[in-house]
VOGU-3710 file (C-alpha; in Angstrom, 3 decimals, decimal comma):
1> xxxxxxxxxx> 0,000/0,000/0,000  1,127/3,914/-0,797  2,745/5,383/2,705  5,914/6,203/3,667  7,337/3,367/6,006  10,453/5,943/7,045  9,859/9,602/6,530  8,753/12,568/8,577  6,236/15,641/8,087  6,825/19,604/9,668
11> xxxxxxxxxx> 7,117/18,525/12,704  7,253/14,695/13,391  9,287/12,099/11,748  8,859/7,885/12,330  10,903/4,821/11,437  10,468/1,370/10,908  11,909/-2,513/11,689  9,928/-5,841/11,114  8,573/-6,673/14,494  9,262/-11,289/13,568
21> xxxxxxxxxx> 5,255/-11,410/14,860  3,947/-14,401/12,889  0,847/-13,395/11,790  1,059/-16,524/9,508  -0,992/-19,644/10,335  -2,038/-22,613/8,408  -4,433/-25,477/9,489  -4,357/-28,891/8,488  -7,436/-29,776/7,006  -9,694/-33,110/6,646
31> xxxxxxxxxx> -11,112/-32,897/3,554  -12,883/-34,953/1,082  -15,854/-34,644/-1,521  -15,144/-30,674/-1,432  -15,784/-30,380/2,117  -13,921/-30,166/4,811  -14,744/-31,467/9,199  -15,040/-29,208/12,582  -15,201/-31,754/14,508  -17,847/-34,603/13,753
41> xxxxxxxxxx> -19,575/-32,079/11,234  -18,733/-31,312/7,229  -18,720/-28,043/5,543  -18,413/-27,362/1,893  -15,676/-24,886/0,785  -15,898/-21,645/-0,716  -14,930/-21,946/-4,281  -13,425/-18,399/-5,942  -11,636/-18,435/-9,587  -9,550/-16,608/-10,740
51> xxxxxxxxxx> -8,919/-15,569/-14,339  -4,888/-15,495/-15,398  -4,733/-13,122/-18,686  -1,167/-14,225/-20,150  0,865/-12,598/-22,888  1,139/-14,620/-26,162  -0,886/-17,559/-24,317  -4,444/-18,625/-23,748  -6,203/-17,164/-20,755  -5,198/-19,728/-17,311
61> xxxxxxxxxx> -8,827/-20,330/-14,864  -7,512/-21,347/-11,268  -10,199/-22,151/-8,614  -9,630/-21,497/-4,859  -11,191/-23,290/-2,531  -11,244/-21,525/1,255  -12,933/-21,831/4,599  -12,508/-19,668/7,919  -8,567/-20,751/7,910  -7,865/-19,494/4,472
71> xxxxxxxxxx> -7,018/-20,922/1,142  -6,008/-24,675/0,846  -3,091/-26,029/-0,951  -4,675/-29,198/-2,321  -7,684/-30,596/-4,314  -10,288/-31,071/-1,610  -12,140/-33,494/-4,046  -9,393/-36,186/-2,996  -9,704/-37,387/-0,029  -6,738/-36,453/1,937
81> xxxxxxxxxx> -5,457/-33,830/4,526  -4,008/-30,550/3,060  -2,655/-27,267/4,622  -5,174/-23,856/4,760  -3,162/-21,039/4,952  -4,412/-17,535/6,353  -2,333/-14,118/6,434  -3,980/-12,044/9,143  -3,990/-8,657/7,328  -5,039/-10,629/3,567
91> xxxxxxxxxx> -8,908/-9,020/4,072  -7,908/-5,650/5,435  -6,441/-2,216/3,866  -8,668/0,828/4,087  -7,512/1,251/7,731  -3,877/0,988/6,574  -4,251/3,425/3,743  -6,054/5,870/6,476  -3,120/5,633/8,784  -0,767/6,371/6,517
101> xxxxxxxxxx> -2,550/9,058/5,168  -3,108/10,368/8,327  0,773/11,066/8,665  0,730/13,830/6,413  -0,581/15,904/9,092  -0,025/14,386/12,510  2,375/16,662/14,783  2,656/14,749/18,011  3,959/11,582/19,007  1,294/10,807/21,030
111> xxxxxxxxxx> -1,338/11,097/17,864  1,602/9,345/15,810  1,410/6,195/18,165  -2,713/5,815/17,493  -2,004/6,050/13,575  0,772/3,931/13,132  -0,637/1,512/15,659  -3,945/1,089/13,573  -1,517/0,073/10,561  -2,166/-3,578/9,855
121> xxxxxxxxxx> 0,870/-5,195/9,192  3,051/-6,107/11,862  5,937/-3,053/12,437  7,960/-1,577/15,487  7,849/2,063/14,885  10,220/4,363/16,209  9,067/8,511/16,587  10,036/11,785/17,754  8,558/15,153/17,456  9,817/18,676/17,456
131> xxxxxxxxxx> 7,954/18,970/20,561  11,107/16,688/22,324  9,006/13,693/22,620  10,029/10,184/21,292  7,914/6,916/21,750  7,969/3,340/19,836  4,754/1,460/18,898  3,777/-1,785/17,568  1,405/-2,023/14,860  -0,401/-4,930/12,882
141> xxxxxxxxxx> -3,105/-7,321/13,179  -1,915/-9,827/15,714  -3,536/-12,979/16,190  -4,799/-14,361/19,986  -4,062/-18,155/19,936  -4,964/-20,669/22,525  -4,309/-24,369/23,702  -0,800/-23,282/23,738  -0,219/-23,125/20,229  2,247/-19,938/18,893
151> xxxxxxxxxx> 1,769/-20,779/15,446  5,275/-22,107/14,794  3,661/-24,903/13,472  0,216/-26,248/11,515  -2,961/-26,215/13,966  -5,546/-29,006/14,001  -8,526/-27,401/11,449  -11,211/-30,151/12,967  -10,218/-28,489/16,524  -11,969/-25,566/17,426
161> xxxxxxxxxx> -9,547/-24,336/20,336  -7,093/-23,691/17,145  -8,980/-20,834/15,947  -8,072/-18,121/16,047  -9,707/-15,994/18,843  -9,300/-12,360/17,137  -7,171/-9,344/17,300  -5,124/-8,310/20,324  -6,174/-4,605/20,649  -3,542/-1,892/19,373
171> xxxxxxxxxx> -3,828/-0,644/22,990  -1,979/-3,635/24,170  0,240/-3,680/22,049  4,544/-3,249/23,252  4,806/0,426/23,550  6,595/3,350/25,041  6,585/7,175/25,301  9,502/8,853/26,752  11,523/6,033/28,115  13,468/7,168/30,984
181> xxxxxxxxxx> 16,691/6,123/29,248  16,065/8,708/26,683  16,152/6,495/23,919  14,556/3,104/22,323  16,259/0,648/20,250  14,870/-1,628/17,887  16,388/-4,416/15,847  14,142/-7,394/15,561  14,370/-8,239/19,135  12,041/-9,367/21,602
191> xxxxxxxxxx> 9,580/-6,100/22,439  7,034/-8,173/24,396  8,282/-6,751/28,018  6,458/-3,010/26,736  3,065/-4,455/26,315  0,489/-5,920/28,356  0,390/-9,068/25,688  3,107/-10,959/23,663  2,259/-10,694/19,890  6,126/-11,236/19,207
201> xxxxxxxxxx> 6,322/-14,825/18,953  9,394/-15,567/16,739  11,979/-12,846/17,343  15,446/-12,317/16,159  18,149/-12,617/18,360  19,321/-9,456/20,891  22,808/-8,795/20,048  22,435/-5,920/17,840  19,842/-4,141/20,090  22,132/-4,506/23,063
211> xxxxxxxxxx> 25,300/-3,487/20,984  23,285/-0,226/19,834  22,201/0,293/23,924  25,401/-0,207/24,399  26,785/2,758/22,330  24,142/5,020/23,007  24,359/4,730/26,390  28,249/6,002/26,158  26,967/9,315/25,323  24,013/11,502/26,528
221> xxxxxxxxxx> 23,817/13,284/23,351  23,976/11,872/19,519  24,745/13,877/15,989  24,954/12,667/12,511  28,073/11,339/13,005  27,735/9,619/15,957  24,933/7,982/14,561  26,331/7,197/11,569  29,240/5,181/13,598  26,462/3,524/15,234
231> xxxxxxxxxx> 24,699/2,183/11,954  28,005/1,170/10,698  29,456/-0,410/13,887  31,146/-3,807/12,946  31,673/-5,340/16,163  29,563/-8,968/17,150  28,309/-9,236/20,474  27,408/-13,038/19,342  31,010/-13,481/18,341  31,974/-12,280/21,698
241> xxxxxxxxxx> 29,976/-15,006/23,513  31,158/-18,045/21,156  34,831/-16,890/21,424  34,484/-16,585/25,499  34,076/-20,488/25,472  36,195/-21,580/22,249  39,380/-19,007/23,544  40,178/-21,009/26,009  39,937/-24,264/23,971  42,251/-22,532/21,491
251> xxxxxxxxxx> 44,465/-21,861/23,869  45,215/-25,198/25,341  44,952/-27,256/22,210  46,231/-25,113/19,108  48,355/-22,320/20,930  50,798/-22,639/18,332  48,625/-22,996/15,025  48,376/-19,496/13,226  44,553/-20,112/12,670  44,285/-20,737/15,769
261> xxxxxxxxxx> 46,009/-17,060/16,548  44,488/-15,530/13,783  41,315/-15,942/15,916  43,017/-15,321/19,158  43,703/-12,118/18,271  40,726/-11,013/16,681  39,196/-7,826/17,721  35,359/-9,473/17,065  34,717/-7,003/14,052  33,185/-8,081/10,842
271> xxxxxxxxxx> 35,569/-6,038/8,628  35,379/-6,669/4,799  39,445/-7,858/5,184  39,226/-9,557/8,112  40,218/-13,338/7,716  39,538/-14,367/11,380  35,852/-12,807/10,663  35,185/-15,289/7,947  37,461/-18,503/9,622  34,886/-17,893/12,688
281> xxxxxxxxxx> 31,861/-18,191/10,454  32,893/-21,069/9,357  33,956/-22,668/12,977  30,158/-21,544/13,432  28,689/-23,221/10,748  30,702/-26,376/11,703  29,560/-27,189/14,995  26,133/-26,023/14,324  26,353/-28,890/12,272  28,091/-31,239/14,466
291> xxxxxxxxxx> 25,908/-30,678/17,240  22,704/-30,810/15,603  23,280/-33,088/12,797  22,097/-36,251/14,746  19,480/-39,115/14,606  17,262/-36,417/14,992  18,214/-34,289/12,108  19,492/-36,002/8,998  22,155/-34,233/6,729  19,746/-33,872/3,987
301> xxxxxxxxxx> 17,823/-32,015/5,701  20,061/-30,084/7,738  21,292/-28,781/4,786  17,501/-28,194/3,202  16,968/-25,914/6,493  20,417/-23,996/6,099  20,720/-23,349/2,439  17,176/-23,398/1,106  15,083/-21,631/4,522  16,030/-18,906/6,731
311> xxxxxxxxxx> 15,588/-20,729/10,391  19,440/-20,571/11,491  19,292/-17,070/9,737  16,288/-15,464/11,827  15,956/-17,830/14,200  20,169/-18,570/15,567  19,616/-17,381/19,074  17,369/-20,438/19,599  19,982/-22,872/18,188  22,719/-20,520/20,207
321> xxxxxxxxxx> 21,258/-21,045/23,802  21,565/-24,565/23,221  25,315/-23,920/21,845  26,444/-22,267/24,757  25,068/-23,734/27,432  27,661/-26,145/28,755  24,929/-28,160/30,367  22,687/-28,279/27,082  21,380/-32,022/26,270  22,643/-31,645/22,989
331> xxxxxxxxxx> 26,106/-32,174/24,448  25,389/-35,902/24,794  28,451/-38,403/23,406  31,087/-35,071/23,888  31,008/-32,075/25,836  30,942/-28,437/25,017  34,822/-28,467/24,793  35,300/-31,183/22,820  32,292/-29,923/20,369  34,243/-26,875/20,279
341> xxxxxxxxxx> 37,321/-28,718/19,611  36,315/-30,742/16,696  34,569/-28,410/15,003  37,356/-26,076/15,087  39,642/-28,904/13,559  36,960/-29,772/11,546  37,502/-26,418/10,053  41,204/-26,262/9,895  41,123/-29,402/7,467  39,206/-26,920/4,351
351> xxxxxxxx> 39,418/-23,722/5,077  40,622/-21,553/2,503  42,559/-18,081/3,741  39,784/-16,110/2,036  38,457/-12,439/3,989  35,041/-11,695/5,295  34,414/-9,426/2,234  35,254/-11,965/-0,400
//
């Protein structure tokens, strides 16, 4: 939809990150003879077509069926169970376009917060005013789910306590207005502690909202420039942790091995000619793989999930915890040492002296 995601008007300007709520949900359906069950009853789909106009080809007819969940992926003339897949915001709009029209002339934070909270799709908006007033506010249409279920994966459609229950009200949304800190950060983290309900189910990790917190905290006033260091700050928080626990295993085992130094004396940026930068990435990517590539997760599909999806992308912090938690029942056969260990020789047997940047 038209509406400026970043921008500002006379006296108020507003930013935006993804806020990782999953406003995503798909049901698994029993279907058969075009209908599909709640519970012991059946209930004939919706049919909607859809005419495909195609350049230098005959006209395409595809036909939709959908129910309360949303549209299925299957045939529900063959009996079988399929996936119906709804996107909260798919029936809304005019309430967006309003909001962001609504912008234009809004001069107070306060208003701005109503507006962009009223905007459907799922955002964590940053705003200050020329009044001296800054606040952050969630927006989108975030579903209330019960019996447990987050979403992260397909509900039971024949099950009632799957449905969804509505909309969690903007109102309760994570928000702030004037933290005392005199700032707010954002960066795909975990907001939830702001509002009086969770809508942020599948966050990204936290170490680039505490390494901004961090550096804003150094100063009590910011410029251009000081921002601009900020948004081009290098260092790895994440790094930090991994190295605290493989330093010392470094140390005792490959003191005198110059990729083992190389790493030893990195300073934990992610500089386009760094070397160590890209030999930890791939010490990472080892014993992500060593620990998790089990019974439980063949090597097929452990590498499906990390070349072909984005879970260990969006999702590492999860996989992390278990990574650094010495005590983590992952560590089964070998301890955290020894994982660390092996997947740093591991490493040393193909890795090719190549920097971050190329």
């Amino acid at each position: 939809l038209p509406g400026l995601l970043v921008g500002r008007n006379k006296t108020l300007s507003w930013g935006a990150t993804y806020t990782f709520a999953d406003t995503v949900d798909s049901w698994i359906e029993d279907c058969k003879e075009g209908q599909y069950r709640v519970e012991d009853e059946w209930f004939k789909f919706s049919q909607r077509e859809e005419l495909i106009t195609r350049k230098k080809h005959a006209d395409h007819r595809e036909t939709f069926y959908e129910n309360h969940h949303g549209v299925l992926d299957g045939l529900p003339t063959e009996t079988g169970y399929y996936l119906a897949t709804h996107w909260a915001p798919a029936e809304s709009g005019a309430t967006t376009l309003n909001a962001a029209f609504a912008l234009n002339s809004v001069s107070t934070v306060a208003e701005a917060q109503i507006h962009l909270g009223a905007i459907e799709s799922a955002w964590n908006w940053v705003i200050a005013d020329s009044h001296g007033d800054i606040g952050y506010q969630m927006s989108g249409l975030c579903p209330i789910r019960e019996n447990n279920w987050n979403g992260f994966v397909p509900g039971l459609g024949w099950d009632k306590s799957y449905d969804w229950k509505g909309f969690h009200p903007i109102e309760d949304l994570p928000r702030s207005f004037n933290p005392e800190c005199g700032y707010f950060v954002t960066a795909n983290q975990d907001l939830n502690e702001f509002g009086k309900t969770s809508p942020i189910n599948m966050p990204m990790a936290d170490h680039r909202a505490r390494r901004i917190n961090d550096l804003l905290s150094q100063n009590a006033e910011q410029d251009l420039l000081s921002t601009q260091a900020i948004q081009m700050d290098l260092f790895s928080l994440q790094a930090k942790e991994f190295m605290d626990v493989l330093k010392p295993v470094l140390e005792e085992n490959f003191s005198d091995q110059p990729l083992a130094q190389s790493l030893l004396n990195w300073d934990l940026c992610y500089d386009k000619d760094s070397i160590a930068a890209n030999l930890f990435e791939c010490f990472y990517t080892e014993l992500r793989h060593l620990v998790f590539q089990d019974e439980q997760i063949s090597p097929e599909l452990t590498k499906h999930l990390r070349e072909q999806t984005c879970l260990f992308i969006d999702f590492y912090q999860n996989f992390d915890r278990c990574l650094l938690e010495p005590s983590s029942v992952w560590y089964q056969d070998n301890n955290q040492a020894e994982c660390f260990k092996q997947a740093f020789l591991n490493v040393c047997t193909h890795f090719e002296e190549r920097t971050w940047g190329q």
